[in-house]
C-alpha positions as a printed NumPy array, in Angstrom:
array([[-16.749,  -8.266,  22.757],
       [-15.884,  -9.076,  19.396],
       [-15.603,  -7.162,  16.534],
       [-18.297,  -6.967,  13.73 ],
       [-16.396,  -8.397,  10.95 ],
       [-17.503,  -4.908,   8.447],
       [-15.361,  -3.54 ,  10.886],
       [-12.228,  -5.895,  10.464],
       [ -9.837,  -4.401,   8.253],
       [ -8.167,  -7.81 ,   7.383],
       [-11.764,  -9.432,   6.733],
       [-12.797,  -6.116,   4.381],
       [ -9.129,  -6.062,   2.416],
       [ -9.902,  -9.828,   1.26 ],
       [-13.809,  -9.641,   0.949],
       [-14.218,  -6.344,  -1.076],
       [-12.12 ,  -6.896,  -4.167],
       [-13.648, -10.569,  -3.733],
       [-17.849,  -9.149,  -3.872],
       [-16.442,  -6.935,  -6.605],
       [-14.843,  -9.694,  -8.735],
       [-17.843, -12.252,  -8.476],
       [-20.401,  -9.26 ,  -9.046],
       [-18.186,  -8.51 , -12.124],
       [-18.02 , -12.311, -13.054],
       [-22.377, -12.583, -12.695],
       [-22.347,  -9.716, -15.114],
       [-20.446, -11.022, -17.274],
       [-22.254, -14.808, -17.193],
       [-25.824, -13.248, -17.564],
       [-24.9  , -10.88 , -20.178],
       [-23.374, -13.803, -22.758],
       [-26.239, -15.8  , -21.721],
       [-28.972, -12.895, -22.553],
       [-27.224, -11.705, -25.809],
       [-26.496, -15.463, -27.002],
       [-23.197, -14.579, -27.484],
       [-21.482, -17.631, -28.996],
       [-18.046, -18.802, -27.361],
       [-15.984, -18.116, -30.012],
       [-16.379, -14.46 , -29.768],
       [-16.658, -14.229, -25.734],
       [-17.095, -17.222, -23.636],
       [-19.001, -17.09 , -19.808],
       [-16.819, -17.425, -16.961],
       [-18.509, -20.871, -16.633],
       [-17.327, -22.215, -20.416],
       [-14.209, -20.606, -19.403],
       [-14.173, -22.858, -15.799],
       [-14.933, -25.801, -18.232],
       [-12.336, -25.27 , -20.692],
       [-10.147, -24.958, -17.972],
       [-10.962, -27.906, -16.489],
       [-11.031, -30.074, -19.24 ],
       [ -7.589, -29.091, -20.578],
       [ -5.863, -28.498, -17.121],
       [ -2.577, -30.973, -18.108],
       [ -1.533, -28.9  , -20.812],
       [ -2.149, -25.98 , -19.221],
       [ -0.433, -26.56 , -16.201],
       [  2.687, -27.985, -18.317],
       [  2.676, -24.653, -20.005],
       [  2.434, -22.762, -16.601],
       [  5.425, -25.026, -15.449],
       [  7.419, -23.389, -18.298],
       [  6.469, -19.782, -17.515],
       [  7.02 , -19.8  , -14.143],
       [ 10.28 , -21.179, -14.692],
       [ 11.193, -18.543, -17.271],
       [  9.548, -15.655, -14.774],
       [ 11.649, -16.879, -11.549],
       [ 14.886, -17.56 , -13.331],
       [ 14.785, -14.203, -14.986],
       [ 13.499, -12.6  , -11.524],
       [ 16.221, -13.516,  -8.984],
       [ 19.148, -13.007, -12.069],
       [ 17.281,  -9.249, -11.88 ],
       [ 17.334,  -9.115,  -8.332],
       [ 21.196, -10.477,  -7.871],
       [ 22.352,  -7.673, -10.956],
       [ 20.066,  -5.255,  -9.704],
       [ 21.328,  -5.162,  -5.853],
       [ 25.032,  -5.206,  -7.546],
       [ 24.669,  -2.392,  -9.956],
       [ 23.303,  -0.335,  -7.464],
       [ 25.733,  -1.455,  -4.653],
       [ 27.996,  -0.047,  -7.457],
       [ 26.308,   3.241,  -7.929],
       [ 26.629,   3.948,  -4.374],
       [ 30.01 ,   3.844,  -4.311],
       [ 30.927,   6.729,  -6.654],
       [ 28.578,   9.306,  -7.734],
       [ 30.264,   9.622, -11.385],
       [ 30.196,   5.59 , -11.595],
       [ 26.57 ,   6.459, -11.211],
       [ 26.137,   9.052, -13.803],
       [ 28.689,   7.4  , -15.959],
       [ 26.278,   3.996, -15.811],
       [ 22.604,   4.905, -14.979],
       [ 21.296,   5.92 , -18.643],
       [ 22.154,   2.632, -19.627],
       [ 19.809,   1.067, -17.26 ],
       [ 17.447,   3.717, -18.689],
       [ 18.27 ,   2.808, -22.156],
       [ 17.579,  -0.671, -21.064],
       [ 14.373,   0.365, -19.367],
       [ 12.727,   2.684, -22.061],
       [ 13.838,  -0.146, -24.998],
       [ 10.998,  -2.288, -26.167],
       [ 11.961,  -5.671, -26.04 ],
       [  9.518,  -6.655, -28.343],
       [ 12.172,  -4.878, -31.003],
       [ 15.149,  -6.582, -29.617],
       [ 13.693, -10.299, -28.865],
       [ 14.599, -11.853, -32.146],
       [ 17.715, -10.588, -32.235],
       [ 18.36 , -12.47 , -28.42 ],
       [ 16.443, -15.427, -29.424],
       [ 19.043, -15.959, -32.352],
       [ 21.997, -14.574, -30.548],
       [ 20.819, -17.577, -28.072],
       [ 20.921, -20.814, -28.864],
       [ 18.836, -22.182, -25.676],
       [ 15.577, -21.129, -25.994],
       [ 14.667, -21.053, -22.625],
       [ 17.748, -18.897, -21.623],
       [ 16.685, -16.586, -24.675],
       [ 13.489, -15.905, -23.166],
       [ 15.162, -15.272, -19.571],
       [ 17.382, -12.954, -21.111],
       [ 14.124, -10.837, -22.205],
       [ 12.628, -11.326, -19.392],
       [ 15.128,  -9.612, -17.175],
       [ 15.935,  -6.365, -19.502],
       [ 12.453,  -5.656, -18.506],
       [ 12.903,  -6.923, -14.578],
       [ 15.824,  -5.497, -13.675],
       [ 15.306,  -1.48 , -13.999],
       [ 12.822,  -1.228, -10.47 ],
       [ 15.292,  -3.222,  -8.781],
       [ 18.011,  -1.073,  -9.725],
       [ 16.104,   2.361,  -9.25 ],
       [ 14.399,   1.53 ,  -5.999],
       [ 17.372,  -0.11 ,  -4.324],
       [ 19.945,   2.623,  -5.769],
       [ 17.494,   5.631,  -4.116],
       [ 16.87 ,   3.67 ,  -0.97 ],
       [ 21.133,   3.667,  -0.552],
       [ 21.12 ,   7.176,  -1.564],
       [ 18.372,   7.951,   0.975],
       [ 19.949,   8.004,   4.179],
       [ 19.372,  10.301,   7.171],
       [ 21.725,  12.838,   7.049],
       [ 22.493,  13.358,  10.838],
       [ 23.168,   9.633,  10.708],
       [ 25.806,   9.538,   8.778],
       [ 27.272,  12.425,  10.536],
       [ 27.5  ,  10.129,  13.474],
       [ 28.811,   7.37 ,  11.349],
       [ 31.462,   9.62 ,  10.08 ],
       [ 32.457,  11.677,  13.18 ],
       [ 32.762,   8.01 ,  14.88 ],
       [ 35.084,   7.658,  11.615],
       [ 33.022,   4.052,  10.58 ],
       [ 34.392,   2.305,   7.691],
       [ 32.415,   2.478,   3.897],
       [ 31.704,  -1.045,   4.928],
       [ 30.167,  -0.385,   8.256],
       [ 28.312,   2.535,   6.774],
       [ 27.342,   0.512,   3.913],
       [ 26.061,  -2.367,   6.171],
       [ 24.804,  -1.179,   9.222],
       [ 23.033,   2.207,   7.519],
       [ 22.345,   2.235,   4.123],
       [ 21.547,  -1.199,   3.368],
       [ 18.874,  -1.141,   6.585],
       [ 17.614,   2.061,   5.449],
       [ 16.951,   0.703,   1.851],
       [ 15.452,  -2.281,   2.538],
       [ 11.967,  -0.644,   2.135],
       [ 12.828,   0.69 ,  -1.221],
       [ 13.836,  -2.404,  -2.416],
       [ 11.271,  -4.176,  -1.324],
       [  9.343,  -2.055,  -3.065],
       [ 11.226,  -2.719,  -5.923],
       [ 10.548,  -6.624,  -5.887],
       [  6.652,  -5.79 ,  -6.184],
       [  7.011,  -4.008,  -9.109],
       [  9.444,  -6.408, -10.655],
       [  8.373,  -9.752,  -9.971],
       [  5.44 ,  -9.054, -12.065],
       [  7.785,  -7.566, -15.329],
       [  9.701, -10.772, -14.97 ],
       [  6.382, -12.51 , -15.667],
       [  4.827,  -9.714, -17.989],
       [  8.562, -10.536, -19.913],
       [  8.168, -14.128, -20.573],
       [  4.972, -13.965, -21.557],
       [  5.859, -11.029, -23.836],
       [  8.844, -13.025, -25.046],
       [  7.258, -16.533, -25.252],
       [  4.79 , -14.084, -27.93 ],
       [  7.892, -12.595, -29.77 ],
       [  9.444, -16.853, -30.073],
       [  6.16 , -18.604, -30.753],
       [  7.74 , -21.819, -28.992],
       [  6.03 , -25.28 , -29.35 ],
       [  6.339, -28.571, -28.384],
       [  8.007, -29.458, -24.398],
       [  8.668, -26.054, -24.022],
       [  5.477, -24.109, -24.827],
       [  4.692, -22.088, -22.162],
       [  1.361, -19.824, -21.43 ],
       [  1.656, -17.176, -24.195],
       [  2.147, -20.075, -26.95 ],
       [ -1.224, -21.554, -25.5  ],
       [ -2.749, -18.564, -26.079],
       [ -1.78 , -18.038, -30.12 ],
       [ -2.418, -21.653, -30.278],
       [ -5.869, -21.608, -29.062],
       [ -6.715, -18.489, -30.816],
       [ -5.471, -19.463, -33.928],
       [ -7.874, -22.625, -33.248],
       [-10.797, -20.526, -32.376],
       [-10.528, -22.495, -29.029],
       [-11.259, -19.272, -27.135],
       [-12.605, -20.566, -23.861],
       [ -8.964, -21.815, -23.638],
       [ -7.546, -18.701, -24.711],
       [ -8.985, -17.134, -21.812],
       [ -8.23 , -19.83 , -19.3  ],
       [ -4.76 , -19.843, -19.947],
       [ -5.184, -15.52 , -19.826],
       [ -6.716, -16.127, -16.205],
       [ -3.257, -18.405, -15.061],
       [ -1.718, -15.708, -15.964],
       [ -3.502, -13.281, -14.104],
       [ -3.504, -15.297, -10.992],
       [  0.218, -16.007, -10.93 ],
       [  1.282, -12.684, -11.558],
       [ -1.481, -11.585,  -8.512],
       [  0.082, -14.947,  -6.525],
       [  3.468, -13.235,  -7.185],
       [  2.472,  -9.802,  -5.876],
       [  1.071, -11.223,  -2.732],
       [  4.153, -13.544,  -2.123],
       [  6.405,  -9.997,  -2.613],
       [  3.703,  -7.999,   0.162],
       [  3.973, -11.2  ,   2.189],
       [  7.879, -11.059,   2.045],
       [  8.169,  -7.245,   2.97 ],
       [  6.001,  -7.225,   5.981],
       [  7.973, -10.529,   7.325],
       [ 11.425,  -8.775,   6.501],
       [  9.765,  -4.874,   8.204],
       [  7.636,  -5.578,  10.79 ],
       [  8.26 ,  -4.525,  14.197],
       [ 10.537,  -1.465,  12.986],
       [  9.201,   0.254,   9.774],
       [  6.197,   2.498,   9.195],
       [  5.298,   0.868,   5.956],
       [  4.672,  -2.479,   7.632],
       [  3.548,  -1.372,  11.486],
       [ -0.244,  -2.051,  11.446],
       [ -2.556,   1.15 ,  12.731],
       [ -4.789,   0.894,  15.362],
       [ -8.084,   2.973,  14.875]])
């Protein structure tokens, strides 16, 4: 007997935020319609669809840009991130001597320090990479750094009594155990690499070949083109959701069959 599909978790995890997002998209269509709003103020989803449509070369060259910017800055956060904290583990005073400068890094708005990177570097793109990871990096580094940390304690006794090598307890324990945490990590991080370009490409104003998504959006608004403005807002929004997916996709591939957080319960 089959199952009623209310009653299919996979079915109701894609389905509900789906009825809630097209309820909230009628809403939105039949109120600018009913108040006359004009489209310079707040365009419908459906002038929005249109503008979207209509000016989908540019857009997607500018999304091209982005997305380069976001993954370039994301895997340079990942590959720093793993090795700082690969370095923490080590020594607990290398940790305490280094860790409030990844803080510092963290809790720095990089809205302050942009300019200063996008004239210490002369390649623009690279300038807004640079940006881009400051604000990447700091989950990676947190998450994977407590995940190494976090090891079962009788565990190690074992590894230690058997008199295991701080390679073999490195490898076979506390990279396994973190794997979780960093995962967790990538999540939160793939979309501050993306919430960093964006932030930077705002901070650089770059035109031209290498105008990417936040330049569209000053450009349009300065234009009054706002059904454009929010088209390029909604790429946005669905790359950095695309992104998160991709990172949930990635963890349950890399966890399932061995860890809680990606076993699937049966009611």
């Amino acid at each position: 007997m089959s199952t009623p599909l209310i009653q299919n978790e996979n079915f109701v995890k894609v389905a509900a935020p789906l009825g809630v997002g097209i309820l909230f998209l009628l809403f939105w269509e039949i109120a600018v319609q009913a108040l006359e709003m004009p489209k310079y103020i707040l365009p419908g989803p459906i002038e929005i669809f249109k503008a979207l449509i209509d000016g989908w070369q540019p857009l997607l060259g500018a999304l091209y840009i982005t997305l380069k910017v976001t993954f370039l800055a994301f895997v340079i956060a990942v590959v720093l991130g793993v090795a700082a904290s690969l370095l923490f583990v080590q020594s607990k005073w290398i940790e305490m001597s280094l860790f409030p400068y990844a803080v510092l890094m963290q809790v720095t708005p990089v809205v302050a320090i942009a300019p200063l990177i996008i004239i210490w570097v002369d390649d623009t793109t690279w300038a807004l990479t640079v940006c881009a990871v400051i604000i990447a990096i700091f989950p990676i580094i947190s998450n994977t750094t407590l995940g190494l940390r976090s090891v079962d304690p009788n565990l190690l006794s074992m590894f230690r009594m058997y008199r295991t090598s701080r390679w073999q307890e490195l490898v076979r324990l506390r990279i396994p155990g973190a794997l979780p945490y960093f995962f967790g990590g990538l999540r939160i991080s793939s979309g501050l690499a993306l919430i960093g370009a964006v932030v930077a490409e705002f901070v650089a104003g770059t035109g031209g070949a290498k105008a990417g998504l936040a330049y569209m959006i000053l450009q349009s608004g300065y234009n009054l083109q706002i059904p454009r403005m929010f088209a390029a807002l909604l790429l946005i929004t669905l790359t950095g959701i695309a992104l998160f997916a991709l990172m949930v996709w990635l963890s349950n591939r890399a966890l399932q069959n061995w860890h809680e957080s990606a076993l699937e319960v049966e009611h």
